[in-house]
Backbone bond lengths (Angstrom), bond angles and torsions (degrees), N, CA, C in turn:
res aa  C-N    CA-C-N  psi(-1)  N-CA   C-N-CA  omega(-1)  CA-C   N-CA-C  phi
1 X - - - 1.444 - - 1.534 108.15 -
2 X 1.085 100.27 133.38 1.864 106.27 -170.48 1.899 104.37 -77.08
3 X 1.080 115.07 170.56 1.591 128.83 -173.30 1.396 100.21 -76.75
4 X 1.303 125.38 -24.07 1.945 113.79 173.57 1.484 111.55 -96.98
5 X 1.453 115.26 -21.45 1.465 130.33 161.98 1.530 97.82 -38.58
6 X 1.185 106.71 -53.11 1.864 105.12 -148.92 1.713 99.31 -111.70
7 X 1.120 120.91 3.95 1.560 118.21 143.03 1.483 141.20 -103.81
8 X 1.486 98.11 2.08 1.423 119.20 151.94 1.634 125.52 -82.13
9 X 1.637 100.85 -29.47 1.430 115.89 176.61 1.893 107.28 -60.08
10 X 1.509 104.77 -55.46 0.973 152.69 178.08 1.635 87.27 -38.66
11 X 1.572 107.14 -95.61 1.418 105.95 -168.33 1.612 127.15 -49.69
12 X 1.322 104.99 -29.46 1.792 129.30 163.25 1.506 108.80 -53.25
13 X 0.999 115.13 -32.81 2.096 112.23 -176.99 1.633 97.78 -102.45
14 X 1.128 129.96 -25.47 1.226 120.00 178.78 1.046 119.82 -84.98
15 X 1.135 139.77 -22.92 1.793 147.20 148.31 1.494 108.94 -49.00
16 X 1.502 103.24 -52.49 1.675 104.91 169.50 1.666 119.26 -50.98
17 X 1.137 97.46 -57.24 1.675 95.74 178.86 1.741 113.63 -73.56
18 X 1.030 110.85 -39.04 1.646 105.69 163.21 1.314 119.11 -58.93
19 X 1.390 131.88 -15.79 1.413 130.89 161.95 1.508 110.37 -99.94
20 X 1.583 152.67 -18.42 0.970 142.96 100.13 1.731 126.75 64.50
21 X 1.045 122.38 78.50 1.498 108.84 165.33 1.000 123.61 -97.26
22 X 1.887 113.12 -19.05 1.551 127.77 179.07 1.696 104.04 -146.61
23 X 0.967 97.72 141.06 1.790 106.83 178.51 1.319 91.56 -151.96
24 X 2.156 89.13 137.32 1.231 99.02 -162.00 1.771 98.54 -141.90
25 X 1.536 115.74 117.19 1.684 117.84 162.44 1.232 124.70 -98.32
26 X 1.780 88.20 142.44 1.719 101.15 -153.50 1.615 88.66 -118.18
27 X 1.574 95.89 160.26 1.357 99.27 152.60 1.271 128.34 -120.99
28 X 1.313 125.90 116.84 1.354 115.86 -139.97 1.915 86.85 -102.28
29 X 0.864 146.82 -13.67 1.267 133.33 -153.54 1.188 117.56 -61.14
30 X 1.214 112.13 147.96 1.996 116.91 -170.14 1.522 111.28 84.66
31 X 1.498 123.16 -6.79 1.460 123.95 -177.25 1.849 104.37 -82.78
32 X 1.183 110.65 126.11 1.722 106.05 -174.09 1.526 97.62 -90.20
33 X 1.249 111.41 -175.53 1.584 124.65 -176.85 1.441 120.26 -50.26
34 X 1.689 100.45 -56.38 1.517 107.78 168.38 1.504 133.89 -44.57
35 X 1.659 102.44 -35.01 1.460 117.99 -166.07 1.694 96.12 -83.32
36 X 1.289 109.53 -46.57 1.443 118.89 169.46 1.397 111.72 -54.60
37 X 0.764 172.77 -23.60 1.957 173.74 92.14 1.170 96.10 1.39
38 X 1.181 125.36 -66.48 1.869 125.40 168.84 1.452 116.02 -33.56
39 X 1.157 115.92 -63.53 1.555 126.21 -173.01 1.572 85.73 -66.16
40 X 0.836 147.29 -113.38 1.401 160.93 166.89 1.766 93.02 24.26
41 X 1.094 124.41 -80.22 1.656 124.90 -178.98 1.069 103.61 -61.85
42 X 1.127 140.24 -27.46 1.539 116.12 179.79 1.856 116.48 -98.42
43 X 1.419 87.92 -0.62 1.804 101.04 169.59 1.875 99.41 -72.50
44 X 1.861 89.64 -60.12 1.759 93.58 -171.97 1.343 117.48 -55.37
45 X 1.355 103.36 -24.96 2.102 103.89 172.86 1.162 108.48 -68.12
46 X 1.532 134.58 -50.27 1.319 119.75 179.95 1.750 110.91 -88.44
47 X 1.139 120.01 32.29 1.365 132.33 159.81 1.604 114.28 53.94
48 X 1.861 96.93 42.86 1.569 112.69 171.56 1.417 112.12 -93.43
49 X 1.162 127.19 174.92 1.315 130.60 -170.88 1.405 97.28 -116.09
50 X 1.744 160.25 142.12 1.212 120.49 -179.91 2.027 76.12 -139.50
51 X 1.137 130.98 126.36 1.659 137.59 158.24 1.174 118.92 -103.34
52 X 1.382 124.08 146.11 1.794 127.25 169.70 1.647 85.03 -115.80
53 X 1.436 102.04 121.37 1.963 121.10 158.65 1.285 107.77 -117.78
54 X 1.056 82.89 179.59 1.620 94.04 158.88 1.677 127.96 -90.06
55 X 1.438 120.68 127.51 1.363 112.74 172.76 1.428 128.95 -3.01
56 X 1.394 95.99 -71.45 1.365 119.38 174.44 1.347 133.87 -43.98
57 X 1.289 104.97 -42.07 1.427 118.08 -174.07 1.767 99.90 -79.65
58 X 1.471 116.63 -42.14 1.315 130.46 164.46 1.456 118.94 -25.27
59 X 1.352 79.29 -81.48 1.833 94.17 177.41 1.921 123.77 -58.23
60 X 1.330 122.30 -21.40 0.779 114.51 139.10 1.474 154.47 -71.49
61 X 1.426 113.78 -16.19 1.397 141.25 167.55 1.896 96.56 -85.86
62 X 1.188 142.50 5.83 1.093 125.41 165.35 1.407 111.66 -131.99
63 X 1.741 115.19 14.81 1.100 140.97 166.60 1.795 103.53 -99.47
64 X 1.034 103.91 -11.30 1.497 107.41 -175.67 1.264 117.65 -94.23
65 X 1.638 98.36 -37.61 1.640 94.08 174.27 1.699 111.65 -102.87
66 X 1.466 117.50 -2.17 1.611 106.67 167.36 1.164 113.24 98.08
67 X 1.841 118.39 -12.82 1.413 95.89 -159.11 2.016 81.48 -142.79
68 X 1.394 107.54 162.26 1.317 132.51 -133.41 1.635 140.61 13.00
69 X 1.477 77.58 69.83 1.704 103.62 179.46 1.344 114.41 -19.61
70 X 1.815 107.74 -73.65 1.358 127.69 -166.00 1.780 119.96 -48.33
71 X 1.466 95.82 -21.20 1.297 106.00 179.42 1.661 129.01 -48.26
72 X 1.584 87.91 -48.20 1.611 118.54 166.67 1.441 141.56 -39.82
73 X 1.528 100.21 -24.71 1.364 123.93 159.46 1.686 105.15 -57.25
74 X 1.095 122.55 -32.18 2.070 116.72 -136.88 1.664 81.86 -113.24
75 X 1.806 126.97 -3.15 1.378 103.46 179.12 1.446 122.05 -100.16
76 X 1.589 105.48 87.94 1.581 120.17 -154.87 1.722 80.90 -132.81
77 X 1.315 108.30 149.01 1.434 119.10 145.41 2.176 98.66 78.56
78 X 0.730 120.17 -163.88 1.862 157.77 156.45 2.108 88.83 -41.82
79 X 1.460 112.11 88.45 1.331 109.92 169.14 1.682 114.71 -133.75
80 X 1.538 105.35 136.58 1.627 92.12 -173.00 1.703 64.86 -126.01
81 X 1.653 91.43 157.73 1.829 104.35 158.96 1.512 99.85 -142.60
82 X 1.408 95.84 159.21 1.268 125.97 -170.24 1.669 102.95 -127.00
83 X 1.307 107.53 124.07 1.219 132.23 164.75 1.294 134.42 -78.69
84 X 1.214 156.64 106.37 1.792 143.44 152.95 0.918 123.97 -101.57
85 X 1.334 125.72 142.04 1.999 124.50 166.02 1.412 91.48 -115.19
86 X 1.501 146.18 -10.98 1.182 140.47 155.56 1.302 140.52 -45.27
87 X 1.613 121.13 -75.99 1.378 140.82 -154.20 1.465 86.94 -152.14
88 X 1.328 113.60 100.05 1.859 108.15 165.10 1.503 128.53 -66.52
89 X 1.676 108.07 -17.57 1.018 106.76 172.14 1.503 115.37 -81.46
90 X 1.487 114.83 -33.85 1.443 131.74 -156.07 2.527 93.06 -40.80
91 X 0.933 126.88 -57.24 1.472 118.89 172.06 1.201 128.03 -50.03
92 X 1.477 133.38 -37.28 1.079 145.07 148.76 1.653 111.34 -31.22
93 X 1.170 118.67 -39.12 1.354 137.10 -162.29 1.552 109.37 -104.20
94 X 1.090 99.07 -33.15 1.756 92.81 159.96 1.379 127.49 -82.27
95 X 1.305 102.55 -32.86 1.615 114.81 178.66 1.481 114.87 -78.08
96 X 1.104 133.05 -31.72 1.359 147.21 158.29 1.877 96.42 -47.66
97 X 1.322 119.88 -72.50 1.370 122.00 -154.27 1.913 99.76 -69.76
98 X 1.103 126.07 -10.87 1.254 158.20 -131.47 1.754 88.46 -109.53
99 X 1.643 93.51 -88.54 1.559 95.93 176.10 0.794 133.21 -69.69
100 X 1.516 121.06 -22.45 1.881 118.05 151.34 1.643 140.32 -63.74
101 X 1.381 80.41 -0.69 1.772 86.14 177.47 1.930 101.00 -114.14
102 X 1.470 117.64 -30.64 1.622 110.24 170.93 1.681 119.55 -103.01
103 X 1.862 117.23 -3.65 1.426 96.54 -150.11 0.844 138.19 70.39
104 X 1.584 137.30 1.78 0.978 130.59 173.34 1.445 111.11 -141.15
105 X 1.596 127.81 177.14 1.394 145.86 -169.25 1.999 94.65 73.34
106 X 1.502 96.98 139.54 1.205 105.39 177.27 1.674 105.07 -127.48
107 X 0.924 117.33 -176.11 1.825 113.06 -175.60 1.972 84.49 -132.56
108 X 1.358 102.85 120.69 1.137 108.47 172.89 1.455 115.03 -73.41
109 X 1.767 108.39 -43.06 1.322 108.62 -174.50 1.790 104.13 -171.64
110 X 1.164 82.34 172.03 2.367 78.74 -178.10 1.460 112.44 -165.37
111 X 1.159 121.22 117.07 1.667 119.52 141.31 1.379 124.87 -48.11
112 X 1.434 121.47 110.25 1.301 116.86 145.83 1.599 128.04 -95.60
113 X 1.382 122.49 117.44 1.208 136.74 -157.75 2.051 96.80 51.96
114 X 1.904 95.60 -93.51 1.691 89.35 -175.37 1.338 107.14 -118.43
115 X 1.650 101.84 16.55 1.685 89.98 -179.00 1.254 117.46 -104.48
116 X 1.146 124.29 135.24 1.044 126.70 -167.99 2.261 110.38 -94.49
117 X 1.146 108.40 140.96 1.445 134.75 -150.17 1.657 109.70 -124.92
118 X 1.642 125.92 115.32 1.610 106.34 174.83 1.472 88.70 -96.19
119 X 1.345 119.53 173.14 1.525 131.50 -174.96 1.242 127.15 -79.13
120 X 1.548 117.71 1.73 1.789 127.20 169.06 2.016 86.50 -82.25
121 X 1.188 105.48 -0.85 2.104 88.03 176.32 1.456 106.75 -95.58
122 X 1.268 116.50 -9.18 1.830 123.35 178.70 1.720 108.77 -38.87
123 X 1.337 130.49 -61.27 1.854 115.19 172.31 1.697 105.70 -51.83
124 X 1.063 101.31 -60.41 2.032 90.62 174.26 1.635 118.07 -26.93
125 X 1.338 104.79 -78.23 1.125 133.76 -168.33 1.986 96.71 -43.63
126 X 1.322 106.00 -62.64 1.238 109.93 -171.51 1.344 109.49 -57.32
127 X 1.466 129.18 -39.14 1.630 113.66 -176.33 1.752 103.08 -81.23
128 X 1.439 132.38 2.71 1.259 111.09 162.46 1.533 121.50 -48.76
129 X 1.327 132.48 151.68 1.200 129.79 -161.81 1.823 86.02 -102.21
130 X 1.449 92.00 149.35 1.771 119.79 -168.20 1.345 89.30 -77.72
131 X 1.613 104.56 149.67 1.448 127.32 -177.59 1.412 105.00 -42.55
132 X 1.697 135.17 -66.62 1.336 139.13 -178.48 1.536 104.19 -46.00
133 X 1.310 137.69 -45.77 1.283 137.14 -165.17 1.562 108.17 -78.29
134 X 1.344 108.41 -17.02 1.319 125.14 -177.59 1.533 97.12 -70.48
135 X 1.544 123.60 -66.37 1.078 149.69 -138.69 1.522 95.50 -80.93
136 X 1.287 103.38 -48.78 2.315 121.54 -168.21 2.098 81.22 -67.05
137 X 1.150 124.23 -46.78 1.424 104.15 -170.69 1.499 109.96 -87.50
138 X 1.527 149.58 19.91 1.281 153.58 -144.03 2.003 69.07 -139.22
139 X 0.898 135.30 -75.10 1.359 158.14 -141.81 1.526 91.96 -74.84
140 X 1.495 102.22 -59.17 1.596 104.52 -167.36 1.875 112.65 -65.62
141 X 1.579 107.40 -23.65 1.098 104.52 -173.56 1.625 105.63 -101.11
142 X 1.419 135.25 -1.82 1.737 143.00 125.95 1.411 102.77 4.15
143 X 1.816 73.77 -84.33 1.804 103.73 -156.93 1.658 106.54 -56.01
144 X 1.265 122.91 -31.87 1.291 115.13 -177.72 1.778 133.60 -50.93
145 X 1.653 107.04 -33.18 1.233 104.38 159.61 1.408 128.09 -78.84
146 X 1.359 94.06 -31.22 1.581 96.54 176.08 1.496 108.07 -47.98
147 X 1.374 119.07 -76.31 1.182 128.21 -178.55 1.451 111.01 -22.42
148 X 1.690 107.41 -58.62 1.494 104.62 169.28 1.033 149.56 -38.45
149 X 1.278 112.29 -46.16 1.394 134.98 149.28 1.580 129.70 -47.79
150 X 1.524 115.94 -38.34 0.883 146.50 -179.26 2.044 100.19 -61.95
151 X 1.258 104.22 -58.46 1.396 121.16 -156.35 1.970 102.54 -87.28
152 X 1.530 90.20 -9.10 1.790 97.10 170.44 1.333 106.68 -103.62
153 X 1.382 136.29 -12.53 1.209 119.01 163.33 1.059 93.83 -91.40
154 X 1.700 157.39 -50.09 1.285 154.97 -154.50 2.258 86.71 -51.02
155 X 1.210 95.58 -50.38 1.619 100.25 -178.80 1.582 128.35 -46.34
156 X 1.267 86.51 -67.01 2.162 105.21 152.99 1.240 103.06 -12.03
157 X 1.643 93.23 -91.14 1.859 112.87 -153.70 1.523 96.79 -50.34
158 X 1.583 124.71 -36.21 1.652 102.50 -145.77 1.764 82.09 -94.01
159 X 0.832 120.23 -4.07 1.921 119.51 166.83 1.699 103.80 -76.37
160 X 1.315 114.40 -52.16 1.143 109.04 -159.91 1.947 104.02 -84.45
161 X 1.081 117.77 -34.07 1.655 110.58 147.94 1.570 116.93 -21.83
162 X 1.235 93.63 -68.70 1.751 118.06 -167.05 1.278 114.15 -54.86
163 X 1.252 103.21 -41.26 1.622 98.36 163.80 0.942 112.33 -85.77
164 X 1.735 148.07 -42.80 1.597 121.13 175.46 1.197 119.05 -61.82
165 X 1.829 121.57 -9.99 1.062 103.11 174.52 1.732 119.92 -92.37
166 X 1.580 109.56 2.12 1.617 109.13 -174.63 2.065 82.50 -90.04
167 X 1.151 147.20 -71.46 1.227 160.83 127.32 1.531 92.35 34.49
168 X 1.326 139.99 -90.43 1.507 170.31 126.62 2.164 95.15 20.40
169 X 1.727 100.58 -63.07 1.526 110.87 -177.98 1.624 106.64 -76.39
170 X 1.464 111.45 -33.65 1.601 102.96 -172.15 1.854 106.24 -79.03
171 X 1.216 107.29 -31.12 1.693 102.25 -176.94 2.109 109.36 -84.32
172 X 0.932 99.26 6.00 1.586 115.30 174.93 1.261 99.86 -85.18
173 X 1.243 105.03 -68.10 1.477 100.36 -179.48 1.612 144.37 -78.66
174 X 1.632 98.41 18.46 1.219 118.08 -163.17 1.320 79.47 -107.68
């Protein structure tokens, strides 16, 4: 690989991780081609980015942008990472469903937003609830007073009907 090869590589992962809410190292070893296309489509469905580089090129692209240092330790050996600016959990959640159906791929380690994660936290991580589910219960629990409110004046009026209409029947018949 030529010297602009690998500072284009370089500048290409460091934009990624500078846009970044979760970055995630895997160990992919023992995964064959097929299983790899799998991981890969079910990264692009939940709208992850997932690359195999080289260490090297890694660690300098996360020397470039300054920020999840600690990561740098875990780029030894067989490493793919996965990127999001979406859903930080959304990889956690593939890789979980991932290694329970082949045995294999491990998560060496992960940033979420700035926290940093070693890869025995992957079942944790995975039952956090996804950004939208986050958002539908922030939203869903809004609407709950409203509604309340809503369903005590709905209460009022059909009381206060009820009496002009018993009021309405008693002077009729008077």
């Amino acid at each position: 690989m030529k010297k602009a090869e690998k500072a284009e590589i370089i500048a290409s992962v460091a934009e990624k991780i500078k846009d970044s809410t979760g970055l995630y190292l895997l160990n992919f070893q023992g995964i064959n081609v097929q299983e790899a296309n799998e991981l890969r489509r079910e990264f692009r469905n939940s709208k992850v980015e997932y690359r195999v580089m080289k260490n090297t090129l890694a660690k300098l692209a996360i020397d470039r942008v300054g920020r999840f240092e600690k990561i740098k330790d875990y780029l030894v050996g067989m490493t793919g990472i996965a990127f999001t600016s979406e859903d930080p959990v959304a990889p956690a959640k593939v890789i979980k469903k991932f290694r329970e159906k082949y045995n294999k791929l491990d998560l060496k380690a992960c940033y979420i937003e700035n926290s940093f994660y070693q890869g025995i936290k992957l079942d944790e991580i995975a039952s956090l609830p996804s950004k939208p589910e986050v958002i539908a219960g922030i939203l869903g629990s809004l609407q709950l007073p409203i509604s309340g409110v809503a369903g005590v004046i709905n209460g009022v009026m059909r009381d206060l009907v009820g009496v002009l209409d018993s009021y309405i029947k008693k002077n009729e018949s008077n």
